[in-house]
C-alpha positions in Angstrom: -4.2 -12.1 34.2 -6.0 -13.8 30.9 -4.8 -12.6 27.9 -7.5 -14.9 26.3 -11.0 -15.7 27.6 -13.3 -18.2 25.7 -16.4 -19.2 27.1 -18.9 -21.8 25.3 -17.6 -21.0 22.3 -19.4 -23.1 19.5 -20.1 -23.4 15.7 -22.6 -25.7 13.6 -21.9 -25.9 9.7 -25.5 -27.2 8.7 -26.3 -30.1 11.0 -22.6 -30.6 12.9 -21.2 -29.1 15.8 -17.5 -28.5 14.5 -17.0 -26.6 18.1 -19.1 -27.7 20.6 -19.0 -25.5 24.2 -15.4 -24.6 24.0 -13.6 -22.9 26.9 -10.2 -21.9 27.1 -8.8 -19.2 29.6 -5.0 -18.5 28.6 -2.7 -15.9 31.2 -0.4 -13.4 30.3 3.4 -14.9 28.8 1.6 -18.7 29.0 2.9 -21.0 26.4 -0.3 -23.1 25.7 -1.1 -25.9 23.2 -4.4 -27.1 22.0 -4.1 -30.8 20.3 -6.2 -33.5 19.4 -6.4 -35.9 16.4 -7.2 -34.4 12.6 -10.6 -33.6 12.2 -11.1 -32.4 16.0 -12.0 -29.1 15.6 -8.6 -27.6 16.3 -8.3 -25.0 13.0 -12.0 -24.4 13.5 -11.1 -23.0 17.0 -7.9 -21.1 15.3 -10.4 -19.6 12.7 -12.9 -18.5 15.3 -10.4 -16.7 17.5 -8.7 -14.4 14.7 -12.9 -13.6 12.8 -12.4 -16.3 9.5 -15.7 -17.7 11.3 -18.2 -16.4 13.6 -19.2 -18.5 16.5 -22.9 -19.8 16.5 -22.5 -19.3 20.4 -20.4 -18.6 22.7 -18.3 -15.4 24.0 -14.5 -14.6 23.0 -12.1 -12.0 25.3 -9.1 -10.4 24.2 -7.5 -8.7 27.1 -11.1 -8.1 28.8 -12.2 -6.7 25.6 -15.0 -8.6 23.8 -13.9 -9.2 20.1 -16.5 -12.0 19.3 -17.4 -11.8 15.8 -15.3 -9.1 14.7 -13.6 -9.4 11.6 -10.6 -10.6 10.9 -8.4 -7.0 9.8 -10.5 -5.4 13.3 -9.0 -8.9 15.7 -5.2 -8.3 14.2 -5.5 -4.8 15.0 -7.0 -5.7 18.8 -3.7 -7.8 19.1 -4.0 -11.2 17.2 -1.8 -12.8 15.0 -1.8 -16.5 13.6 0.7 -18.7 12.0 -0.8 -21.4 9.5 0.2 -24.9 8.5 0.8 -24.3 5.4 3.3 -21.5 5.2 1.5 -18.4 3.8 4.6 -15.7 3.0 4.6 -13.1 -0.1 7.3 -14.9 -1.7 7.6 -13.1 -4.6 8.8 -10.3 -2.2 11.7 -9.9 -0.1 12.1 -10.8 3.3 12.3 -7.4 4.5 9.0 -6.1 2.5 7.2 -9.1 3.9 7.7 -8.3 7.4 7.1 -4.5 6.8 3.6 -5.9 5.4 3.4 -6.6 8.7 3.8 -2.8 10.3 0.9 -1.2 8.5 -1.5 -1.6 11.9 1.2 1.3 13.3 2.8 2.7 10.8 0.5 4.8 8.3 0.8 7.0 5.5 -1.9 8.0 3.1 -2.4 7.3 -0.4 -1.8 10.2 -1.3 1.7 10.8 0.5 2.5 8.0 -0.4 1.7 8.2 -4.6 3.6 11.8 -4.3 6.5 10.5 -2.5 5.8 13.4 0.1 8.5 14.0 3.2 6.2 11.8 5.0 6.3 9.1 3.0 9.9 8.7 3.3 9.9 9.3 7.0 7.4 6.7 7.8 9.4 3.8 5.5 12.8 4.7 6.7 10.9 4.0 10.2 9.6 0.8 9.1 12.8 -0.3 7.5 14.7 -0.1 10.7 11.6 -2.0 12.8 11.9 -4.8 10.3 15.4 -4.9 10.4 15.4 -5.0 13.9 12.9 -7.9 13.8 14.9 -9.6 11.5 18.0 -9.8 13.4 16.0 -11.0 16.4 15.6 -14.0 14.3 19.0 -14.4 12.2 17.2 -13.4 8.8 18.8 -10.2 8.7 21.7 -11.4 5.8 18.8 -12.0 3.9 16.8 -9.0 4.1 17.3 -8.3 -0.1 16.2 -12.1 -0.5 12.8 -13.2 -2.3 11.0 -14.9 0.6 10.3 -18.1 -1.9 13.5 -18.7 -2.2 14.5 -19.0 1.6 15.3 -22.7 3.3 11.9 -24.0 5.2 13.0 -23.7 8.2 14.1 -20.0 7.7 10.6 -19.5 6.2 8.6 -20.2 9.4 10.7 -17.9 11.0 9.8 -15.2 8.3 6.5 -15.8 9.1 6.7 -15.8 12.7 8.6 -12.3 12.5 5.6 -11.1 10.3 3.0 -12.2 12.8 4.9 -10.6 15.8 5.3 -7.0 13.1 1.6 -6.8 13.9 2.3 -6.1 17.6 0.5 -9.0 19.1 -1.1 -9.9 22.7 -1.2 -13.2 21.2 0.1 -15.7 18.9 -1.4 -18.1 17.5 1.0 -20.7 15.8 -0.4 -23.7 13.7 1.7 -27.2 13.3 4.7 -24.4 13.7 7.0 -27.9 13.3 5.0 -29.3 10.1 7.7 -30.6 7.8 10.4 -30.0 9.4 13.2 -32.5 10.8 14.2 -33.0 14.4 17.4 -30.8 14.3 14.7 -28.1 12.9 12.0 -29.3 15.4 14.5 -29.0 18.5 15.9 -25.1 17.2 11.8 -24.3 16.2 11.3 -24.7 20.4 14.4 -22.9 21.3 12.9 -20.0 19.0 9.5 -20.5 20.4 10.9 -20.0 24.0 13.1 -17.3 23.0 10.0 -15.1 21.3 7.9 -15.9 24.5 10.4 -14.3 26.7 12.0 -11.9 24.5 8.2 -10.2 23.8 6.7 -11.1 26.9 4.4 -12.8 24.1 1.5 -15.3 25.3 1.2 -17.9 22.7 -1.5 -20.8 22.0 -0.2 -23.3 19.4 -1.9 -26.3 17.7 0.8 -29.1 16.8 1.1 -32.9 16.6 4.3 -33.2 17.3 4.3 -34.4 20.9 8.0 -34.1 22.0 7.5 -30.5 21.1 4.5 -30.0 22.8 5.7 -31.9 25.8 8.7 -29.4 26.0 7.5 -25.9 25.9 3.7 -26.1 26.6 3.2 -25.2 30.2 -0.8 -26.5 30.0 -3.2 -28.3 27.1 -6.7 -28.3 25.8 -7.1 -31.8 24.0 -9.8 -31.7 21.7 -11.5 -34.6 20.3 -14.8 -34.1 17.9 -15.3 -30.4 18.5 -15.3 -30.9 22.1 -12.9 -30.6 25.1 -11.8 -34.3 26.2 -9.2 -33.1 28.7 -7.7 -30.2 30.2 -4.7 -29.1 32.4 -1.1 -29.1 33.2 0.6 -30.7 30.1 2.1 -33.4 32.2 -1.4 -34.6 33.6 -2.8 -34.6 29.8 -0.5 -36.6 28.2 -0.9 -39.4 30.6 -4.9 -39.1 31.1 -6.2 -42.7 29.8 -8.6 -40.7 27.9 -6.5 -38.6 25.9 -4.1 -42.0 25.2 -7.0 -43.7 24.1 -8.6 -41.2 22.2 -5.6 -39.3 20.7 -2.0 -41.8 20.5 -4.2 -44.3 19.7 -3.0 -46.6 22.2 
């Protein structure tokens, strides 16, 4: 069943087609990756999927559910959640307070209850508390629940976010350069994790990434990119050896 359903998705920003007649079609639990070289169009197509932009054309499908050009708060809620590059945490809070950020989409209390400190108010946080705790401990970062965020290791960081993105009660995750600036010891436990949150929350996940031993070892299929366009598509096997994709993306 597709989880995800793009079809001739495109974008223009004046005269250039950043996205040009993309189409994507992701199942249920799939780990899929989407690569190409910088400047492809790869973080365009991230920004059209979660409602940053809105497609010039083309159609985008959530679980059957249309969601193309909605906005970003109304795509989270319908069961998106991204990653970015550049790690993007409330770091002057703790690590527990940034993954609660992420319950709000289910867990609700009103301004008012919540200004008044009404028997509500503590109901619904004691809730949350335990859901991020949980969450935590999926991940190891429990110990450091009382920590600021800035002030954990890098590596512990992405997980932070990743536990923050999953808070949100995703369908899908989308993960960008998840393994940017880290080592290969980090890069080898990053796709252990990345394994472990697919079948752990029966979580489909697209991620962009350059990284190529880590996209050779979890992605199950690829979408190469390559100026706004889809150069090649299939098992991830099959891509990384297609003449075109050598030429055009190792270079070679």
């Amino acid at each position: 069943m597709a989880i995800l359903e793009v079809k001739n998705l495109s974008i223009q920003f004046g005269g250039l087609h950043a996205v040009d007649n993309f189409n994507i079609q992701i199942n249920q639990g799939e780990l899929y990756g989407l690569i190409g070289p910088n400047g492809a169009g790869k973080t365009t197509v991230f920004n059209l999927l979660t409602g940053v932009y809105k497609p010039t054309e083309g159609i985008i499908k959530l679980d059957g559910v249309d969601i193309t050009g909605k906005n970003p708060i109304e795509i989270n809620k319908a069961g998106v959640a991204r990653t970015f590059q550049n790690i993007r945490l409330f770091k002057d809070m703790t690590v527990l307070d940034n993954v609660k950020a992420g319950l709000h989409n289910n867990y609700k209390y009103s301004t008012f209850t919540g200004v008044f400190r009404l028997p509500k108010y503590f109901k619904v946080e004691k809730q949350m508390n335990e859901k991020a705790m949980e969450l935590l401990k999926v991940f190891g970062l429990d110990a450091f629940a009382d920590y600021l965020a800035g002030n954990l290791p890098y590596g512990e960081q992405r997980k932070l976010e990743i536990a923050r993105a999953l808070a949100t009660e995703p369908k899908l995750l989308l993960l960008d350069e998840p393994a940017a600036g880290m080592n290969p010891n980090e890069t080898q436990e990053l796709m252990d994790m990345i394994r472990f949150v697919r079948d752990h929350f029966n979580m489909t996940i697209l991620l962009i990434e350059h990284d190529m031993k880590l996209v050779g070892g979890i992605c199950e299929e690829l979408t190469v990119l390559n100026f706004g366009q889809v150069l090649c598509q299939g098992k991830t096997a099959q891509v990384l050896k297609d003449p075109a994709v050598i030429t055009a993306y190792l270079g070679e």
